[in-house]
C-alpha positions as CSV (number, residue, x, y, z in Angstrom):
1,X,-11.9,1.5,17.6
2,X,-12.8,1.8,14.2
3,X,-10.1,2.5,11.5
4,X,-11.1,6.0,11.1
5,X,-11.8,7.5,14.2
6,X,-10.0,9.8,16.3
7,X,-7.3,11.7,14.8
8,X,-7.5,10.2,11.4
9,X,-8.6,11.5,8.4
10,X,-10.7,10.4,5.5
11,X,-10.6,12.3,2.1
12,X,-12.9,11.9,-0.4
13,X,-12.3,12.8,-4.7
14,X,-14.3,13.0,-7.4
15,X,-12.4,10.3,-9.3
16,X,-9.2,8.5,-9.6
17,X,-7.4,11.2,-11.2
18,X,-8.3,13.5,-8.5
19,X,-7.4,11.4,-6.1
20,X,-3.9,10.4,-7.5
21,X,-2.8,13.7,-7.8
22,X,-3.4,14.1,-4.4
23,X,-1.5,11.3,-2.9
24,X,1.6,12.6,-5.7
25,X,1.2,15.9,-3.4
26,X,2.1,13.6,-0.4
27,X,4.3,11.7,-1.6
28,X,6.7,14.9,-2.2
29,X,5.5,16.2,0.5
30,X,6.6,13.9,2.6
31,X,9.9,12.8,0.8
32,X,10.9,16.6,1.0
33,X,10.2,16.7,4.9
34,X,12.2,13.4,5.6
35,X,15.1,14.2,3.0
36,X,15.1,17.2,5.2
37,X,15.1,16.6,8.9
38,X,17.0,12.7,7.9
39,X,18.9,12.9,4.8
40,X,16.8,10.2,3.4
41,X,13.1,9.0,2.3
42,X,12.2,5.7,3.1
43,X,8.8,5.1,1.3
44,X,6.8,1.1,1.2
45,X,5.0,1.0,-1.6
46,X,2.1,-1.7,-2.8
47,X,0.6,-3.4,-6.3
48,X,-2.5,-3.3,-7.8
49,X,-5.0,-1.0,-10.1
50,X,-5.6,1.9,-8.2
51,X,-1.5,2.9,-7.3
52,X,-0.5,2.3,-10.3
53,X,-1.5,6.0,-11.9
54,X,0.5,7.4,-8.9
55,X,3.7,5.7,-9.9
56,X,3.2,6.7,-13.8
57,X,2.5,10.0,-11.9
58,X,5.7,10.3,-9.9
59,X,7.8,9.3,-13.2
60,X,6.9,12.3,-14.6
61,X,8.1,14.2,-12.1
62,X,11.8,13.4,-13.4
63,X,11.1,15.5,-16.4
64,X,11.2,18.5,-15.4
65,X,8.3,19.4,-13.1
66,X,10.1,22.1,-10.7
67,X,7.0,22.6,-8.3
68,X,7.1,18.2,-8.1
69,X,10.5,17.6,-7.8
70,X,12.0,14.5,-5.9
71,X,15.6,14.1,-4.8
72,X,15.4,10.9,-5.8
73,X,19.2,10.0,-4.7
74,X,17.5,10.2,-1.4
75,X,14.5,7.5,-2.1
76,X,14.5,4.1,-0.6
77,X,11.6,1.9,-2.1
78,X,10.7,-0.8,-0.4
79,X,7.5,-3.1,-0.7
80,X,4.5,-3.9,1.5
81,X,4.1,-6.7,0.0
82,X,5.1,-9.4,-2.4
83,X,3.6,-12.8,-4.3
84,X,6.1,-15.7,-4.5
85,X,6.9,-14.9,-8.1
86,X,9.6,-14.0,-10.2
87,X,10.5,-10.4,-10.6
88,X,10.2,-10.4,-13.9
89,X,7.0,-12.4,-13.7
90,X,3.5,-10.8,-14.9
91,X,1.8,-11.1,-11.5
92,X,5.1,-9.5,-9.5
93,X,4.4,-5.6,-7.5
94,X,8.1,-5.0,-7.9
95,X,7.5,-5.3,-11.7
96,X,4.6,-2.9,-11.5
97,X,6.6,-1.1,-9.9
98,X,9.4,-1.0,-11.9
99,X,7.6,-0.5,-15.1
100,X,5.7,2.4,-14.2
101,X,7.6,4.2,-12.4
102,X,11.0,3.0,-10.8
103,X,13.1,2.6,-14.5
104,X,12.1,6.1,-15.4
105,X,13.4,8.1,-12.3
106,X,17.3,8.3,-10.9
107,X,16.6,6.2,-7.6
108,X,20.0,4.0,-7.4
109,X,20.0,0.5,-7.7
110,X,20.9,-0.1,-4.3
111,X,18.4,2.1,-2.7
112,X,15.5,-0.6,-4.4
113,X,14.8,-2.9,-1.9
114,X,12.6,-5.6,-3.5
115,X,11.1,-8.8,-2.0
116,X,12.5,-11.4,-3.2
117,X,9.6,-14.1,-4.1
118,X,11.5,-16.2,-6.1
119,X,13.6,-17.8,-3.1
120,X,12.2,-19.8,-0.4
121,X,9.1,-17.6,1.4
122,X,10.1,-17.9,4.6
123,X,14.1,-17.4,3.8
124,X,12.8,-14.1,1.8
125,X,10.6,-13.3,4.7
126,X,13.6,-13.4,7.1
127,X,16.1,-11.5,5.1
128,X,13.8,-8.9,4.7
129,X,13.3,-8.4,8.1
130,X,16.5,-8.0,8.7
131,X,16.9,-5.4,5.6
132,X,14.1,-3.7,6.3
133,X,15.2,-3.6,10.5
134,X,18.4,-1.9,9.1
135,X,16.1,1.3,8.2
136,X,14.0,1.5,11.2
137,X,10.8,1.5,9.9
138,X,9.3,3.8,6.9
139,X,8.8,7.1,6.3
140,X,5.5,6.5,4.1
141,X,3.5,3.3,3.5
142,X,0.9,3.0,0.6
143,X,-1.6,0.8,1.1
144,X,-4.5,-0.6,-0.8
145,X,-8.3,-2.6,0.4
146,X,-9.3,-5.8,-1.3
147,X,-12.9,-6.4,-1.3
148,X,-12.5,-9.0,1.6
149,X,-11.0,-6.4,3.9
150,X,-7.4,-7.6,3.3
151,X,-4.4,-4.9,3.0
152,X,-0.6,-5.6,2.0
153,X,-0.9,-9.6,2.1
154,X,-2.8,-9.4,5.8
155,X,-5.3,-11.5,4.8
156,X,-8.5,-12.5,6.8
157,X,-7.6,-14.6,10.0
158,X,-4.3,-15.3,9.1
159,X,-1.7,-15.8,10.9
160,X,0.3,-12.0,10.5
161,X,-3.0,-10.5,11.8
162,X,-4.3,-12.7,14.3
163,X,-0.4,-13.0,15.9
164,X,0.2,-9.3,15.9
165,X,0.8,-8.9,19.6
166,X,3.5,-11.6,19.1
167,X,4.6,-9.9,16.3
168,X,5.0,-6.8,18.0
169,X,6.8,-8.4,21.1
170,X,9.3,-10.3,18.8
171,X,9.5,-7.0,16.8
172,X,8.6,-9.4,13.7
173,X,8.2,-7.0,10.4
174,X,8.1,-9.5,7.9
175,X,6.2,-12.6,7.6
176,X,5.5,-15.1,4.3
177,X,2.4,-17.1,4.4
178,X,0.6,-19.6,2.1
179,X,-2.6,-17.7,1.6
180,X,-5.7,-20.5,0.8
181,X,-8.1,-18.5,-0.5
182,X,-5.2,-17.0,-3.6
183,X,-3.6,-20.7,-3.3
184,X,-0.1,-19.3,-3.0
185,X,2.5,-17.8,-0.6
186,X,2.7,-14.2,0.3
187,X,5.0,-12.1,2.1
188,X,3.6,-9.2,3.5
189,X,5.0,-6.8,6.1
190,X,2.9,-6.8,9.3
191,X,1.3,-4.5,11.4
192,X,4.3,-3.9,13.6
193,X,6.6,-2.7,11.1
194,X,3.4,-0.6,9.4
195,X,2.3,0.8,12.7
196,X,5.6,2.6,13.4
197,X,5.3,4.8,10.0
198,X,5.6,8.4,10.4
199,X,2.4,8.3,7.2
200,X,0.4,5.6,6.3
201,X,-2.0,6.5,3.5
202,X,-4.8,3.9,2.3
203,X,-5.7,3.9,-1.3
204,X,-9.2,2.8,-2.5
205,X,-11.0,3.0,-5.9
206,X,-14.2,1.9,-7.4
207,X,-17.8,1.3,-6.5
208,X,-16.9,-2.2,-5.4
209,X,-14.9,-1.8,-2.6
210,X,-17.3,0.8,-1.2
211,X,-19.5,-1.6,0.6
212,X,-15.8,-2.6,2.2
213,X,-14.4,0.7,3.4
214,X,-17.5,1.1,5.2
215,X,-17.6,-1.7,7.0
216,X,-13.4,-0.9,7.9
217,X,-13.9,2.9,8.9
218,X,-17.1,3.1,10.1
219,X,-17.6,-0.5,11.7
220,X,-17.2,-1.9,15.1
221,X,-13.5,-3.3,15.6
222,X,-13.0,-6.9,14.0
223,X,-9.6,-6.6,12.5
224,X,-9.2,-10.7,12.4
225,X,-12.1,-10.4,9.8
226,X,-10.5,-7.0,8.2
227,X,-7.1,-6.9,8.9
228,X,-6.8,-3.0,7.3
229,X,-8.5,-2.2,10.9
230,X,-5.4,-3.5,12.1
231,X,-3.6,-0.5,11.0
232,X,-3.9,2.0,13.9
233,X,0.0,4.0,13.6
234,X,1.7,4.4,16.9
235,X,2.5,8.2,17.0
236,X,1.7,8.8,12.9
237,X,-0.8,9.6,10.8
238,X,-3.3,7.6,9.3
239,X,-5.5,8.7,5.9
240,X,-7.7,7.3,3.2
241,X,-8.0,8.4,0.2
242,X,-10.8,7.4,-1.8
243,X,-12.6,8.2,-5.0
244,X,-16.6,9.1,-4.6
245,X,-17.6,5.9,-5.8
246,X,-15.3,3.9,-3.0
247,X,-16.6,6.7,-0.6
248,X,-20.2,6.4,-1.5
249,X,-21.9,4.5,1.6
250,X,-19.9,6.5,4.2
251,X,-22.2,8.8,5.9
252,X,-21.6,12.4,4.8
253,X,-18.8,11.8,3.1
254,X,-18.3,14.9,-0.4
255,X,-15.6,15.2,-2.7
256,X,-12.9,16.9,-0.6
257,X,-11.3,18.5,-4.2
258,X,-12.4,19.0,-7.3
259,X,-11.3,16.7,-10.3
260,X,-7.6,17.4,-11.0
């Protein structure tokens, strides 16, 4: 089945802006729902260009914005995925992270659960999994699309993709992988643990990855080649957000909102 069909839904906006403030809206209104019914938000969150503006976006909702407001005592952060990096290192998501968003906002130290790339991958991998076990699963996962049809670090063919049914019987969540075609390890959570999120919410920006998100949405099933078709949530919700330009071979498919 493709990645979109069914019960999924696909939003289109007129640019990056538009389309940020938009995920901000879920964001809260999904932290406020599960602070709600659980007493907590447990939110996995992922690097690159396109989150990025969200994160800046949810920092300023410490200052002051009372129709945006997050209890962030209540926040959990953890990570989708991670390069084998320091976390102070240029290339690390947790730094991203941290930059944009997570050093401006009252989430406690504790409740930051990073990846730790600079230990051994596979003793990272397994501590995580056990961390991450310890929560049962996420609330909300952000996810992006790189132009080869990878998500998190589920890269084409590899291992955490083509072994998810082993994954899901060993109720494996974590996984670290030396990925050939970025020559370095990865750890990446896999499908299992993604699959059992209440939200999942696909990012996607840009005219180049357009070619890309049709192939995932609107494509037969080949998740070994695109491993973001192996995202299909067990009982939650699936969306994708995209700009026009990411959106622009999908049949049909109009700005949802207006610029923001």
């Amino acid at each position: 089945m493709p990645a979109a069909a069914g019960g999924d839904h696909v939003h289109v906006f007129a640019d990056l802006d538009a389309l940020t403030a938009a995920a901000a809206r879920r964001f809260v209104e999904d932290a406020r729902e599960a602070i709600a019914a659980r007493g907590r938000f447990i939110v996995c969150i992922s690097g690159g260009d396109t989150p990025r503006p969200l994160y800046e976006r949810l920092a300023h909702f410490s200052h002051g914005d009372a129709t945006s407001d997050v209890a962030w005592s209540r926040v959990h952060v953890f990570w989708a995925d991670e390069r084998c990096v320091p976390p102070d290192d240029e290339r690390s998501n947790y730094r991203m992270a941290r930059e944009a968003w997570l050093e401006h906002v009252a989430i406690p130290a504790d409740h930051v659960h990073r990846l730790r790339g600079e230990i051994d991958p596979r003793a990272a991998a397994a501590e995580y999994d056990i961390e991450l076990h310890a929560f049962a699963g996420a609330d909300l996962v952000l996810l992006g699309l790189g132009e080869d049809g990878h998500t998190a670090s589920l890269f084409p063919h590899s291992p955490a993709v083509v072994e998810r049914r082993e994954d899901v019987a060993r109720d494996r969540w974590v996984r670290a992988e030396h990925v050939a075609s970025v020559a370095m390890w990865r750890l990446t959570l896999t499908p299992a643990v993604i699959n059992r999120a209440r939200d999942v919410v696909f990012l996607v920006a840009g005219a180049r990855k357009a070619a890309r998100v049709k192939e995932v949405i609107e494509g037969p099933p080949a998740p070994d080649a695109l491993p973001a078709q192996a995202i299909r949530p067990d009982d939650g919700r699936l969306s994708w957000f995209l700009d026009e330009a990411a959106a622009g071979l999908l049949r049909g498919r109009r700005p949802t909102n207006p610029p923001a």
